[in-house]
ZAMARGU-4260 file (C-alpha; in steps of 0.2 Angstrom, whole numbers, plus 5000, padded with zeros to 4 digits):
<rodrens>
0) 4737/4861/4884 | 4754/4873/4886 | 4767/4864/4899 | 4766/4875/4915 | 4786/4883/4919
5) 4797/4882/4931 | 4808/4897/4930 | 4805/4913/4942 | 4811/4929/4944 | 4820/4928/4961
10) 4814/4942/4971 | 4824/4956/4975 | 4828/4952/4994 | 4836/4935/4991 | 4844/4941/4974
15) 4853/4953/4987 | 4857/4939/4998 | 4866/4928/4983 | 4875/4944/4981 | 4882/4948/4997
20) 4889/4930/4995 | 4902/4936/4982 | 4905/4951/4990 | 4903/4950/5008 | 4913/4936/5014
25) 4915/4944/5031 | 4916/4958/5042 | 4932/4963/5033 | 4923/4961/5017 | 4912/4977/5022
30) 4924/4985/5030 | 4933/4986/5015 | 4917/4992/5003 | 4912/5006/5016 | 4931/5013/5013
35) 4931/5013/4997 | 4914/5024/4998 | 4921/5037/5009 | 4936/5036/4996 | 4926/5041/4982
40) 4918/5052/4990 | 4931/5064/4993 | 4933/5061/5011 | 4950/5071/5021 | 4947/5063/5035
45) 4939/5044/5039 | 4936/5035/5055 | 4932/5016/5056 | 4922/5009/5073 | 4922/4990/5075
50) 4915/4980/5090 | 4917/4963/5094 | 4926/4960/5077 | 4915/4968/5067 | 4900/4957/5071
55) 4889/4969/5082 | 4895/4986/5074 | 4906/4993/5060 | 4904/5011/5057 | 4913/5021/5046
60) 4912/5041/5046 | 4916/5052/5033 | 4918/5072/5029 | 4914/5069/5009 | 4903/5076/4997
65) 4888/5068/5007 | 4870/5063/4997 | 4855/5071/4994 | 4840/5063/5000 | 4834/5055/4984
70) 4853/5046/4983 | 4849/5042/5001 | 4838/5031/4996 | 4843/5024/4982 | 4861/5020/4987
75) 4853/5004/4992 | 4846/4997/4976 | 4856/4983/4967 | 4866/4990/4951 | 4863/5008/4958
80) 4879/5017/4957 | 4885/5036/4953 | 4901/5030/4946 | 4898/5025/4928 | 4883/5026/4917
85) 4888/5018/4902 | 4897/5002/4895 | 4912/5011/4891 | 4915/5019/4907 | 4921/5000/4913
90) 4936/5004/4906 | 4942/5020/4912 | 4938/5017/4930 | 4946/5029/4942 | 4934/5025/4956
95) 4936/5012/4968 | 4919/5006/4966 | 4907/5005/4952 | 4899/4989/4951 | 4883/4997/4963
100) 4882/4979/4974 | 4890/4982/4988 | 4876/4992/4999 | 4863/4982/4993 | 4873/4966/4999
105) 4877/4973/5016 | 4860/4981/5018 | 4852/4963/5013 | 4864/4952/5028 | 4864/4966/5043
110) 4854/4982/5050 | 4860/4996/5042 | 4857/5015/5048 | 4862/5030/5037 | 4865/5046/5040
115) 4872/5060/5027 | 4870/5078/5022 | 4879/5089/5008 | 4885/5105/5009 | 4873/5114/4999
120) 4859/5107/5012 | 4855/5112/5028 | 4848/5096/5035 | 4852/5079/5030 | 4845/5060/5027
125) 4841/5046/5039 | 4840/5029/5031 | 4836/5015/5040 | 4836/4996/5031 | 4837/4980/5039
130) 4837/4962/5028 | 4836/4973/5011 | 4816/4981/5019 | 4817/4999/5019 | 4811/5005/5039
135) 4812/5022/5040 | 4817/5039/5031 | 4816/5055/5038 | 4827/5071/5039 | 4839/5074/5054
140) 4854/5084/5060 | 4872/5077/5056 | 4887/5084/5051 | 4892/5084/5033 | 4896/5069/5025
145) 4892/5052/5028 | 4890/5039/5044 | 4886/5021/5038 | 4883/5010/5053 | 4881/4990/5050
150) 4873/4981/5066 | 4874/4964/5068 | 4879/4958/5053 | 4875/4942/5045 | 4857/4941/5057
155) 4846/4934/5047 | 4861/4920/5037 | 4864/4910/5054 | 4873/4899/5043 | 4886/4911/5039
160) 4888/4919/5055 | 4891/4901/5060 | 4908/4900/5050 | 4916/4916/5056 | 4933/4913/5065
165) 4935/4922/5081 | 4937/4938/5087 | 4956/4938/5085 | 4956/4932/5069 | 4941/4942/5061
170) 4949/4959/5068 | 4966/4955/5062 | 4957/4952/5045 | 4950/4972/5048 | 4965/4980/5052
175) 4974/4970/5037 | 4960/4980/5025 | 4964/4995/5035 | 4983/4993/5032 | 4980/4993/5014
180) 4967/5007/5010 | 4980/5017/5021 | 4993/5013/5012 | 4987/5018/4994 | 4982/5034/5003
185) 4994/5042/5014 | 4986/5058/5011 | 4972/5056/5020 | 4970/5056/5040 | 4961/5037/5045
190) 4956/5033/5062 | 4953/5017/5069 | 4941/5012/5088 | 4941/4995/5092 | 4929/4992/5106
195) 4929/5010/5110 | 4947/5009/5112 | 4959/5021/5098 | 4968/5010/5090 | 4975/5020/5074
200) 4977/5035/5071 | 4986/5042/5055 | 4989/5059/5051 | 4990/5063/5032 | 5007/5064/5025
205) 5018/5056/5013 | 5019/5035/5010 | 5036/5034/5020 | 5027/5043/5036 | 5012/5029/5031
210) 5024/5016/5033 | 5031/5020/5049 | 5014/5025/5057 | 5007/5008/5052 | 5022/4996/5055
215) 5034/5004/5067 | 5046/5015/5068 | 5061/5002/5064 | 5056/5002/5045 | 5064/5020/5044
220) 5081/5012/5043 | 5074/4996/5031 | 5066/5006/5016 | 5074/5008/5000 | 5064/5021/4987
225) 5060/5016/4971 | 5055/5028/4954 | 5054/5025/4938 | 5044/5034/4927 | 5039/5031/4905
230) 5025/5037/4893 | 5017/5020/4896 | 5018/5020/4917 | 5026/5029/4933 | 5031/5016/4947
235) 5036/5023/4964 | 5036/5018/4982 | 5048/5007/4994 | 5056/4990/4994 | 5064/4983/5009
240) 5082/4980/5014 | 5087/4963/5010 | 5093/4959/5026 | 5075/4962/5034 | 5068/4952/5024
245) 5057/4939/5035 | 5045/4923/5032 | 5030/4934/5031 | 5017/4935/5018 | 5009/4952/5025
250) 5021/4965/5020 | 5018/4964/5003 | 5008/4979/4994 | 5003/4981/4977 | 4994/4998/4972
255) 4985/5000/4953 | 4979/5017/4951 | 4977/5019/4971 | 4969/4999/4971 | 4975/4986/4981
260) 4979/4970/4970 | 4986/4954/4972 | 4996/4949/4958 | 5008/4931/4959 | 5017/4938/4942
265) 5020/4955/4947 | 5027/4947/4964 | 5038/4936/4956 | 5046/4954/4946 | 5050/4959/4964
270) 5056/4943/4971 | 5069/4942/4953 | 5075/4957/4956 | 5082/4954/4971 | 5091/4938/4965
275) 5101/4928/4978 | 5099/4941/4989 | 5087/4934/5000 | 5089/4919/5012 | 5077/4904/5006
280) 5057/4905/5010 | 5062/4925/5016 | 5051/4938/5008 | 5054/4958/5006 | 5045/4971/5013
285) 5037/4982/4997 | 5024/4993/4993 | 5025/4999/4975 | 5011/5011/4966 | 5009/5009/4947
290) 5000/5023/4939 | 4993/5019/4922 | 4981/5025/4909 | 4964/5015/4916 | 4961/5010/4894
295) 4976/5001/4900 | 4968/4988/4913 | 4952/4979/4916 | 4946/4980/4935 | 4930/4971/4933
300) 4936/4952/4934 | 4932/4950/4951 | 4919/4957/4964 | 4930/4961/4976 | 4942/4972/4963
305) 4958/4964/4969 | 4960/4954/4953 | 4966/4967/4938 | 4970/4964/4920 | 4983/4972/4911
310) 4986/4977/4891 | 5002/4969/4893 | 5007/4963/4909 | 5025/4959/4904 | 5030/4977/4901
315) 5025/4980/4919 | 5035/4965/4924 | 5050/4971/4917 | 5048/4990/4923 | 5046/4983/4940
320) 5059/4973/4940 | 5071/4985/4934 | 5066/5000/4947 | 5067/4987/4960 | 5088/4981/4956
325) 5090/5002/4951 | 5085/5004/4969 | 5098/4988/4977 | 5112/4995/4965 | 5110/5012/4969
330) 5112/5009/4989 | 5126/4996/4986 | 5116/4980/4990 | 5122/4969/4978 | 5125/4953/4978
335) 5146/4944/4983 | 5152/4930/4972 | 5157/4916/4981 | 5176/4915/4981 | 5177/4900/4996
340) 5169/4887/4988 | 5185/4876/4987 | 5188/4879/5005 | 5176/4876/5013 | 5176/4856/5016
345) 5186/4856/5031 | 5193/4841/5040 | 5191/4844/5060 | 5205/4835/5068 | 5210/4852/5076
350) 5203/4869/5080 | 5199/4876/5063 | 5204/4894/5060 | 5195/4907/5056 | 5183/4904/5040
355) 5182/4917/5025 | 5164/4925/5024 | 5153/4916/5017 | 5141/4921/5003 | 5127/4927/5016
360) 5139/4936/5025 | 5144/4949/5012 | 5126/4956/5007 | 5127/4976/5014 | 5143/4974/5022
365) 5138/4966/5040 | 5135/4948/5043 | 5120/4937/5042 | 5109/4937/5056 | 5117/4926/5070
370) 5133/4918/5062 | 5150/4922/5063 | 5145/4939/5071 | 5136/4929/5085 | 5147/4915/5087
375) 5153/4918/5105 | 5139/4922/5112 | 5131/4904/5105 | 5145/4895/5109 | 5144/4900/5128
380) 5126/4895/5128 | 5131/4878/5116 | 5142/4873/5133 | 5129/4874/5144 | 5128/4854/5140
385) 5142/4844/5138 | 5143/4824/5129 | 5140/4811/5139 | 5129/4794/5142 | 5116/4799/5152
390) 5112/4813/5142 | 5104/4799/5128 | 5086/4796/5128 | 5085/4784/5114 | 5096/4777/5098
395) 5088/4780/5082 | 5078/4766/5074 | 5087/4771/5058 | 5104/4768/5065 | 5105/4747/5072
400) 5112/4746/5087 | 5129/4739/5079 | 5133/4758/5072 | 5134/4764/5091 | 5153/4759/5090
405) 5166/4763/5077 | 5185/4759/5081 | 5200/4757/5070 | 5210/4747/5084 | 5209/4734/5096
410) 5204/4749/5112 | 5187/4747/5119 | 5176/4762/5112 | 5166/4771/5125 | 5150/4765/5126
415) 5143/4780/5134 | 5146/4790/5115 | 5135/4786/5102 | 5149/4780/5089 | 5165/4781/5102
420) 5178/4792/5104 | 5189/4786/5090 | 5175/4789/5078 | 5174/4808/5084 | 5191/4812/5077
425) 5185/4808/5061 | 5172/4820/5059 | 5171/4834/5046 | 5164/4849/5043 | 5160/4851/5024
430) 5156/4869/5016 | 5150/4877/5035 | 5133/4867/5034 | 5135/4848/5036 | 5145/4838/5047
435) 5149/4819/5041 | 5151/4808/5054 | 5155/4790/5051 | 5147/4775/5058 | 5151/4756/5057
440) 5140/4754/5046 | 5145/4769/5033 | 5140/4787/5037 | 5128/4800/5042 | 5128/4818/5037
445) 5120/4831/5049 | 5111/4846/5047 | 5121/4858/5061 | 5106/4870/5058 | 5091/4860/5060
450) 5101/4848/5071 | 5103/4862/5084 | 5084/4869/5081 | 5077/4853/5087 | 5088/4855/5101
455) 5085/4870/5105 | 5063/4866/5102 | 5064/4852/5114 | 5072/4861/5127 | 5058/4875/5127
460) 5045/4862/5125 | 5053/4854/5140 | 5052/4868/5151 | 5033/4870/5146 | 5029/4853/5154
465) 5040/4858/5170 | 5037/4873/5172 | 5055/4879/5174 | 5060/4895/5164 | 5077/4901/5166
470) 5081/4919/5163 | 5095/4928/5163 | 5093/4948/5164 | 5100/4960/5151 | 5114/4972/5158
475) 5103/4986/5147 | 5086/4983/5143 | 5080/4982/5124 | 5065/4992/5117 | 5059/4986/5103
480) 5045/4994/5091 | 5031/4987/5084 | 5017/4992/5072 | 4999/4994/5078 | 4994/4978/5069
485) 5009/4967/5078 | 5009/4978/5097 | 4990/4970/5097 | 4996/4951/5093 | 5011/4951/5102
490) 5000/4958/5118 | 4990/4943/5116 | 5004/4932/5118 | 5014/4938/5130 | 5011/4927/5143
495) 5017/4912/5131 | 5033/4923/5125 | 5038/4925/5145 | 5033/4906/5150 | 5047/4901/5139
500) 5058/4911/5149 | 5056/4927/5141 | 5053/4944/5151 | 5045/4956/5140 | 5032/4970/5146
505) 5021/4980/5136 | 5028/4998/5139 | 5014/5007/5130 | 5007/5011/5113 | 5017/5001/5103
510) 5033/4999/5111 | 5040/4985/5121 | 5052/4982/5134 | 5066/4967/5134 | 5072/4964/5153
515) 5079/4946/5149 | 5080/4932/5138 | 5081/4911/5142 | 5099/4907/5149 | 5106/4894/5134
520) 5100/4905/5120 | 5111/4919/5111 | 5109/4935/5111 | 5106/4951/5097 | 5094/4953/5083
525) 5079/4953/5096 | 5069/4965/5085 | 5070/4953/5072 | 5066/4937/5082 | 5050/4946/5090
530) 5044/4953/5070 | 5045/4936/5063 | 5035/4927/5079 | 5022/4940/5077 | 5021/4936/5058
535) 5021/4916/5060 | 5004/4919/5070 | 4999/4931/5053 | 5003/4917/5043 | 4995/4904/5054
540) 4979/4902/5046 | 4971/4894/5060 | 4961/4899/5076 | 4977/4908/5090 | 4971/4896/5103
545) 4979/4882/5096 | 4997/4877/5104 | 5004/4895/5106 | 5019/4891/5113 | 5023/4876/5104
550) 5024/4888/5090 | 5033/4902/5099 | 5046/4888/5103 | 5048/4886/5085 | 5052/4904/5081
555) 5065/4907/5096 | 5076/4890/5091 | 5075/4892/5074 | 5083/4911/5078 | 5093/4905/5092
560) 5103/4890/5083 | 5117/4888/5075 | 5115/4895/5058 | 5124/4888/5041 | 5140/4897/5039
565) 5146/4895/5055 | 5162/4887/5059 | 5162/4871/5072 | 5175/4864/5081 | 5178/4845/5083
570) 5171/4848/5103 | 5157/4858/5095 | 5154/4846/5083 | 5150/4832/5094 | 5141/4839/5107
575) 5129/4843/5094 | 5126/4827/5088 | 5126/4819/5108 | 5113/4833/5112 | 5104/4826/5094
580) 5101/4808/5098 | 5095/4813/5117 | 5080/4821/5109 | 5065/4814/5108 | 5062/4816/5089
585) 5079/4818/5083 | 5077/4813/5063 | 5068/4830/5059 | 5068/4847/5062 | 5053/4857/5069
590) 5049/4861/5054 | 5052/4846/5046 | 5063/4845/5037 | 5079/4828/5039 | 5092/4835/5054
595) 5103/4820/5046 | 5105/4807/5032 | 5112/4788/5034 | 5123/4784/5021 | 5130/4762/5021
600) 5146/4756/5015 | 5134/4746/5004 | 5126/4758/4995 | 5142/4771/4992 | 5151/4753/4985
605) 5135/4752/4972 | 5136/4770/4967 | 5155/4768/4965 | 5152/4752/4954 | 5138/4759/4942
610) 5143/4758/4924
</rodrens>
């Protein structure tokens, strides 16, 4: 008697299902696919409808080619697709879809109401599906082209409703998918609702105007064109100035024949070329098109087409990389060489004079954001506190009470300084960045940056649990212009901004306005302090109700402080360390990292006596 098997044929419905796992991971997932459709249909004009975040209704209307009523129908079978019929079609893709799975996934996780007519018919298609069971088809009136609406998505997978993020976090997942398919085609006119409100709406022009609809009009001024053109590619689009370049991993745009791809290689090409111009952890702005034969690349590694494989992937690595420095040295960004290097270790026993520029300093002619250019507007605020005993909280536990003193003669040090007036005439500045301070003990060298950003955090958290926020009004209000995507987040924290002692107002659209800032921080670069806040929430990977403001705090010191570069004097000096140790965490930095380094007598002695 035969064994009886095991193995079945899945039926189609939960086949679907598996599917839409790959390829639907959430409402940005579909967003994405229904795009991409009116794409390749054709479309002049687009309009995406969202609610809640995608989760009762994305909608996505098009004026394409439209379907007859048979491909109505069969739009929603898995593998059904009009953009390749045979196996070598894989690999002269020019669509952006292909595989024939993304309708049949989303029709198998949601309800799902079509509607489409041609131009040759008079009349179109209804469609109606809902969990991958066909409901209804009938003819009806509609303009031509094609409406694909998606209700409730995810309604019969509970368990994957369940880990969606919230509303904030889905939709800023949308509008990043937005941003992109806009981006690779400027010619086409997109409009966004959100909640019935207009959120978007780009007219069809060239990638420059793309750029400025979509991320503010302050990008006119920070965008570099690159071109660069051979028999084996054509690269063209923008780069950003390196002094814009922030801690954002958002503005970063790779196109591949019109497709958005990720690509860590090709980044690194970008991020070469650019060589020490960038501050550490800072990233350019960049959207750069390749247009290459499609024998050339293989799409079809990844459901979701953001993975691409190229014949030879290091001639595209060079070509980028050389378009990139063609565009810095043709607009005179290059970077200084560093003539000061000798100079700078400076003793502090009087008021220093003024430093030679720094490396930083020289990149496009104009200083590094909030140095030397800043410096008297930081030392007014740096005043605001002055040395003395009751400003200490605690002593370090890393520094025994016997380091408190340091005296090189029989006078009584003042026990209301950390390591005594004698000791603070020693203190010296080494290459703009460090200050060594000696202690009985031996030494500690401090971080003036990360010193002052801890400060600067405690203060603003301070004010959070006391509810006292300081403001001082600007003599001429700032306006500062945001894109769509960053008006909609900085809305949403706007209470947090002004709690810290902040007063900013929404003026409309995507402009705000600047009345005043919190009295002991500097002034300038407020356009770029507010950029990178919004970004840090981008970044933040978690849900935007956690500790807003703590995180806020962290953006305005680290802006706000002294920066490296920046010469102190022997006052300066040590009311920056006496405001230190009054902190309540004064060994790291808010982001971390050491705000000083103990070095003992013992421990230089052994290095000194190494053989």
């Amino acid at each position: 008697m035969l064994s009886k098997g095991i193995i079945k044929q899945l039926p189609d419905a939960i086949a679907n299902q598996i599917a839409a796992g790959e390829v639907i991971q959430r409402p940005a997932s579909v967003v994405k696919e229904l795009l991409e459709n009116a794409i390749d249909a054709q479309s002049t004009q687009i309009q995406l409808i969202v609610k809640d975040a995608g989760k009762t209704l994305i909608q996505v209307v098009d004026n394409g080619k439209g379907m007859s009523p048979t491909d109505a129908r069969l739009c929603f079978e898995r593998h059904a697709t009009s953009k390749i019929s045979q196996v070598n079609d894989l690999f002269q893709l020019v669509t952006m879809g292909f595989r024939g799975e993304a309708l049949a996934s989303i029709a198998a996780i949601a309800q799902v109401t079509l509607k489409t007519r041609t131009a040759e018919d008079e009349l179109g298609t209804m469609v109606q599906i809902e969990g991958s069971k066909a409901l209804k088809q009938e003819v009806c009136q509609t303009a031509e082209g094609t409406s694909l609406e998606v209700k409730n998505l995810f309604f019969n997978v509970p368990a994957r409703r369940q880990f969606l993020k919230s509303d904030t976090v889905e939709l800023r997942h949308i509008y990043e998918t937005f941003e992109q398919i806009a981006l690779a085609h400027p010619e086409i006119n997109f409009i966004l609702f959100n909640n019935d409100a207009e959120t978007y709406h780009l007219k069809s022009g060239n990638l420059k105007q793309r750029i400025i609809a979509l991320f503010g009009a302050a990008y006119d001024e920070r965008l570099l064109p690159i071109e660069e053109e051979t028999d084996f590619l054509r690269i063209d689009g923008f780069v950003g100035k390196p002094k814009f370049a922030k801690k954002s991993k958002s503005e970063q745009f790779f196109f591949v024949n019109n497709r958005y791809i990720k690509s860590t290689y090709l980044h690194q090409a970008v991020i070469s070329a650019y060589d020490t111009l960038l501050n550490k952890d800072n990233l350019p702005f960049y959207v750069i098109n390749i247009q290459i034969d499609p024998t050339k690349i293989d799409v079809n590694i990844h459901p979701t087409k953001q993975e691409i494989k190229f014949d030879d992937e290091r001639v595209v690595y060079t070509f980028i990389n050389a378009a990139i420095k063609h565009a810095l040295s043709a607009f005179n960004i290059t970077p200084a060489l560093d003539f000061d290097q000798e100079l700078s270790l400076q003793y502090q026993e009087k008021e220093p004079t003024t430093p030679l520029p720094t490396f930083t300093q020289k990149f496009d002619n104009t200083p590094s954001g909030g140095t030397r250019s800043k410096e008297n507007d930081w030392k007014e605020a740096f005043k605001t506190q002055t040395s003395s005993s009751k400003n200490f909280a605690v002593v370090p536990s890393s520094l025994s009470q016997s380091d408190t003193i340091e005296t090189d003669s029989q006078e009584p040090a003042d026990q209301g300084s950390l390591f005594g007036n004698k000791t603070a005439l020693q203190a010296m500045q080494i290459h703009l960045q460090y200050i060594l301070y000696p202690i009985k003990s031996g030494f500690i060298l401090v971080d003036q940056q990360a010193a002052h950003e801890r400060i600067l955090f405690e203060k603003f958290e301070a004010r959070n649990e006391k509810k006292t926020f300081p403001t001082q009004k600007l003599l001429f209000p700032i306006t500062l212009k945001m894109g769509v995507n960053d008006s909609l987040l900085l809305q949403n924290i706007l209470p947090d901004i002004n709690a810290l002692g902040y007063e900013l107002s929404h003026f409309g659209g995507t402009d705000f306005v600047l009345y005043g800032v919190p009295t002991d921080i500097a002034q300038g670069n407020e356009q770029q302090v507010f950029e990178d806040l919004v970004q840090q929430f981008k970044n933040n990977t978690q849900d935007l109700n956690l500790d807003k403001r703590s995180l806020i705090a962290k953006v305005m010191a680290r802006h706000s402080c002294i920066k490296h570069g920046t010469s102190l004097s022997l006052e300066e000096m040590t009311n920056l360390i006496d405001q230190l140790f009054a902190c309540k965490l004064p060994y790291v930095a808010p982001n971390g990292s050491a705000t000083f380094i103990k070095y003992s007598l013992a421990e230089v002695e052994k290095e000194f006596k190494k053989k």
